[in-house]
C-alpha positions as CSV (number, residue, x, y, z in Angstrom):
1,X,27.5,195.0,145.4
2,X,31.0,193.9,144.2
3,X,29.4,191.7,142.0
4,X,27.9,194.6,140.4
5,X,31.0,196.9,140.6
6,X,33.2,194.5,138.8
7,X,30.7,194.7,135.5
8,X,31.0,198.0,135.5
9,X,34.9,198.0,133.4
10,X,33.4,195.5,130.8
11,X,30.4,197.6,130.4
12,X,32.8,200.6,129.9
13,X,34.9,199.2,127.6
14,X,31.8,197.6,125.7
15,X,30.8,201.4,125.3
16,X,33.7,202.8,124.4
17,X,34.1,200.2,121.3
18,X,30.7,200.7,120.2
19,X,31.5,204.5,119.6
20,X,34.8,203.2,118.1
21,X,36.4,205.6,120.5
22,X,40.0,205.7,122.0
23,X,41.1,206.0,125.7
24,X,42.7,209.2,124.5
25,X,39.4,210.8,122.9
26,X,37.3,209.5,126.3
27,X,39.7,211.6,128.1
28,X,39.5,214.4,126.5
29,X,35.6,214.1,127.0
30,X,36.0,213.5,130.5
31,X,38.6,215.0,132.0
32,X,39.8,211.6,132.9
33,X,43.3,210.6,132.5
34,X,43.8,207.6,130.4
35,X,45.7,205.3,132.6
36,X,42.2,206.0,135.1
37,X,40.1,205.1,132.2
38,X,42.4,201.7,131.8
39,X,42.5,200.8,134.8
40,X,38.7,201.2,135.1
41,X,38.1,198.8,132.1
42,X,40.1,196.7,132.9
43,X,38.9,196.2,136.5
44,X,41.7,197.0,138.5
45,X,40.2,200.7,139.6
46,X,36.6,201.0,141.8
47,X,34.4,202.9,139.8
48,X,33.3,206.0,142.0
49,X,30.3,208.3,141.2
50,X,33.1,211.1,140.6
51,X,34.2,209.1,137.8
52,X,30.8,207.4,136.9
53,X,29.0,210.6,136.5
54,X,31.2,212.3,133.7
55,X,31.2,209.0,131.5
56,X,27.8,207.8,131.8
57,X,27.1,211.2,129.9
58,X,29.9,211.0,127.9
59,X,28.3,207.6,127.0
60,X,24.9,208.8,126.7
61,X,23.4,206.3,129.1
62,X,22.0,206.8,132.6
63,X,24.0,205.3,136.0
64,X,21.5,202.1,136.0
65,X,22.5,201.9,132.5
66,X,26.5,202.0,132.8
67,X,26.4,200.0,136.5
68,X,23.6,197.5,135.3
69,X,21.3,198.0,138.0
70,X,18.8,195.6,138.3
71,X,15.2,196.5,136.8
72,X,12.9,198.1,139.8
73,X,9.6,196.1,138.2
74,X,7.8,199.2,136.8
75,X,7.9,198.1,133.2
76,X,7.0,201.9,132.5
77,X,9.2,204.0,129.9
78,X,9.8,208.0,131.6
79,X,11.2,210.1,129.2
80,X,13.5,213.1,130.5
81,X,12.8,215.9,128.4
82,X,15.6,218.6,128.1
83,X,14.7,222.1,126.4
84,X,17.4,222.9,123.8
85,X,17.1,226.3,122.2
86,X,13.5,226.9,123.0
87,X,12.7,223.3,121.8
88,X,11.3,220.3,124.2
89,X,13.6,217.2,123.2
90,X,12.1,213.7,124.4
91,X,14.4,210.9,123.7
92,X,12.7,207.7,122.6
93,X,15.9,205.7,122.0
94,X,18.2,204.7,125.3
95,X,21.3,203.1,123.8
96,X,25.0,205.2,123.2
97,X,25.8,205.5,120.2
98,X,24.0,205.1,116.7
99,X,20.9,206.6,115.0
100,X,18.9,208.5,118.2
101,X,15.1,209.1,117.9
102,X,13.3,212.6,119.2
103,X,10.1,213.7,119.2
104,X,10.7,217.4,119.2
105,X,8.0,219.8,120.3
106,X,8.8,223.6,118.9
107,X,6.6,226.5,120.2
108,X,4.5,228.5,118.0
109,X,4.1,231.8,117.8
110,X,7.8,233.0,118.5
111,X,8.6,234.3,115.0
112,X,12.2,234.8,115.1
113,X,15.0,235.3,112.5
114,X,16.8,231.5,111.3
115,X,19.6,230.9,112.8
116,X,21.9,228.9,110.2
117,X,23.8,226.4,112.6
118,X,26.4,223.7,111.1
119,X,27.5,220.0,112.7
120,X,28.4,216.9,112.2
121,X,25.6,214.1,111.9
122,X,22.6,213.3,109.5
123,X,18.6,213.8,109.9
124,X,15.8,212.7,109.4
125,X,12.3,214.3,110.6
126,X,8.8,213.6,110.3
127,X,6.0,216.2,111.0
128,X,3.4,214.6,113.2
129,X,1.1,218.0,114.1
130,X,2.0,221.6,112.9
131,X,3.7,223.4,110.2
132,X,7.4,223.2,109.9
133,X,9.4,226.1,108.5
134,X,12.8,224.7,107.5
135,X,15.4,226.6,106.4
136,X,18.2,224.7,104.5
137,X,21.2,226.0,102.4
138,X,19.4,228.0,99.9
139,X,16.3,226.5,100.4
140,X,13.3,228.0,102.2
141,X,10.3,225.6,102.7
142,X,7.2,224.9,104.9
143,X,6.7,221.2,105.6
144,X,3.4,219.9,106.6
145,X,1.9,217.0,109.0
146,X,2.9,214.1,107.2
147,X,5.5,215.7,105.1
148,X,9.3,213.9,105.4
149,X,13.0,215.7,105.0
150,X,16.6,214.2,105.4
151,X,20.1,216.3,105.1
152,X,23.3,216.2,106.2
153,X,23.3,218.9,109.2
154,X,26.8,219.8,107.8
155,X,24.4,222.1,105.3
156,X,23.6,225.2,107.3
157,X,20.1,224.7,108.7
158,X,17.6,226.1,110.7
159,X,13.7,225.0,111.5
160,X,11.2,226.6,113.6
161,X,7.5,227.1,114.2
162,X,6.0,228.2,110.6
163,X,3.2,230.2,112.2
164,X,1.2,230.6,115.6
165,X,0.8,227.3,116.4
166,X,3.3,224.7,118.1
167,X,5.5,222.0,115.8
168,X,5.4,218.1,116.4
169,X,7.8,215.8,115.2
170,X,10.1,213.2,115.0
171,X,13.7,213.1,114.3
172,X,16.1,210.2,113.7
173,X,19.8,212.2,114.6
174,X,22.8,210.0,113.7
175,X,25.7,212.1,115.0
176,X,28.0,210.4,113.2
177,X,26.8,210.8,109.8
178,X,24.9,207.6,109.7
179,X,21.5,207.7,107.8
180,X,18.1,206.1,108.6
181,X,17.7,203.3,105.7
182,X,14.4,201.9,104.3
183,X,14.7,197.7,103.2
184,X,13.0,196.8,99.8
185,X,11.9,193.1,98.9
186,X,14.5,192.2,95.9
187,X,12.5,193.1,92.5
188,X,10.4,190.1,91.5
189,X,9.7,188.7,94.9
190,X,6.0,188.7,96.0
């Protein structure tokens, strides 16, 4: 058990650099004074689940995640899903940080009046099943199964059910502002 407890600051500080975040800005998230959060990384604190709790979400990883519990064997994937604003979000991507990956599922028939919200981050989404009404800036549009948008979510947006029926689809979120990029063989090459 103290083997596994004294990974636990590495893995902290591991996290916190990959969101290229300060001790400062973590403890603003958390609650957590700084020198706590220090001493943490740097070993010299016992993580507790008082402290665990608040930064493994602040982190977006689960406990096993931020202790590094050892697998159980059952090789299965279970996705949480959370319902946000009368949407079901499954997470398909596990890692803090980066471009995250949805499949969203929006109920039909609740025809309700956009509304426009604003953030920071970049998306992409993908209709699997459904029609899409998507409301962006000026624009007013129906996207289909199939059918592919991107936009900076700092452009007021909004999308819903089109009709009666429910929306599938899939969403690459980069909170950060990061975009989803395609690679191209180099002109010429076969």
């Amino acid at each position: 058990m103290d083997r596994t407890l004294d990974t636990v600051g590495p893995r902290l500080r591991a996290l916190r650099k990959a969101r290229d975040a300060t001790l400062a800005e973590l403890s603003a998230q958390t609650g957590i004074s700084v020198s706590t959060l220090s001493r943490l990384e740097s070993g010299a604190r016992k993580p507790t689940l008082e402290l665990l709790l608040p930064l493994a979400k602040a982190h977006g990883v689960t406990l096993d995640d931020l202790v590094g519990a050892p697998p159980t064997g059952d090789p299965r994937i279970h996705l949480r899903p959370v319902t946000r604003h009368g949407m079901v979000h499954l997470p398909l991507t596990r890692r803090p940080g980066g471009i995250q990956a949805f499949k969203l599922i929006i109920p039909g028939g609740a025809r309700r009046e956009p509304d426009l919200q604003v953030h920071e981050g970049y998306d992409w989404m993908y209709v699997l099943n459904g029609n899409l009404r998507v409301v962006l800036g000026e624009h007013d549009f129906v996207m289909r199964p199939g059918e592919a948008a991107e936009f900076d979510t700092r452009t007021p947006h909004w999308f819903g059910s089109a009709d009666d029926k429910p929306v599938e689809l899939l969403s690459l979120f980069g909170s950060q502002g990061e975009r989803a990029h395609l690679r191209a063989k180099p002109k010429g090459r076969s």
